[in-house]
N, C-alpha and C positions, 0 to 999 in steps of 0.2 A: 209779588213774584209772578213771572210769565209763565203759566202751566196751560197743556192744549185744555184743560178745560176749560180755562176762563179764556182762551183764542175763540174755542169755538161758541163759547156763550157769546162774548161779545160780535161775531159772525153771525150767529144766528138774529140777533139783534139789529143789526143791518140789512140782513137779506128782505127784499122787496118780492112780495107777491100780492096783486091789485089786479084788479079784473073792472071792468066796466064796459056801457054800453054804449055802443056808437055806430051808429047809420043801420040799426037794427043786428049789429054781430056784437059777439062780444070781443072785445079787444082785452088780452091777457099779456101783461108785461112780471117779469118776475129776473132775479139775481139769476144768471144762467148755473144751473145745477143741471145733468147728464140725467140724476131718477124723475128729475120736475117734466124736462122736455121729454120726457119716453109717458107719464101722466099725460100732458098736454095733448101731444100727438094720440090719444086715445078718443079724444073729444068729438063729436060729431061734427064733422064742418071745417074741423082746425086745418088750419093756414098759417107759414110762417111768413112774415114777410121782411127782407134783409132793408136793412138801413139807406134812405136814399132811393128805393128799387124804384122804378116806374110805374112797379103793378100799387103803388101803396102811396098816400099823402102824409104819410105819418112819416118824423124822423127818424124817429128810435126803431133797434128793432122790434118787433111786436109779432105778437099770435093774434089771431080771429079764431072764432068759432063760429058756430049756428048759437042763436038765443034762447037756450033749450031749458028748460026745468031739471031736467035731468043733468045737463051740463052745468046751469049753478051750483047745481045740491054736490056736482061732482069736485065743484072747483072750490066750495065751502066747507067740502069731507078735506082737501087738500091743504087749506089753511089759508088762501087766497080770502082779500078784502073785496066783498062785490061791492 
């Protein structure tokens, strides 16, 4: 039986949040969620950058930050895979 709790189990189960390091920032990609991106944009350094953009090599969209300690420990409180 389809109940929102087993929707949003199985959602939660899906949802992607990954963090990793590249060319000294950290590059954050994650399921877009409205509380994740208001988190993110708190990070020191953070940078969105849109799909395709010129400012960026990467395809997908993605975040950057500065490679901070503090921003790991922040992004590890948040549930993100460094």
């Amino acid at each position: 039986m389809g109940t929102y709790q087993n929707f949003m189990k199985d959602w939660k189960q899906t949802e992607t949040r990954e963090a990793d390091v590249c060319d000294g920032r950290l590059l954050i990609q994650f399921t877009y969620d409205p509380k994740t991106v208001a988190l993110v944009k708190t990070l020191t350094g953070a940078k969105f950058h849109r799909e395709g953009s010129k400012a960026t090599r990467w395809n997908d969209k993605v975040w950057t930050a500065s490679d901070t300690l503090q921003n790991r420990q922040n992004l590890a409180d948040w549930g993100f895979n460094i």
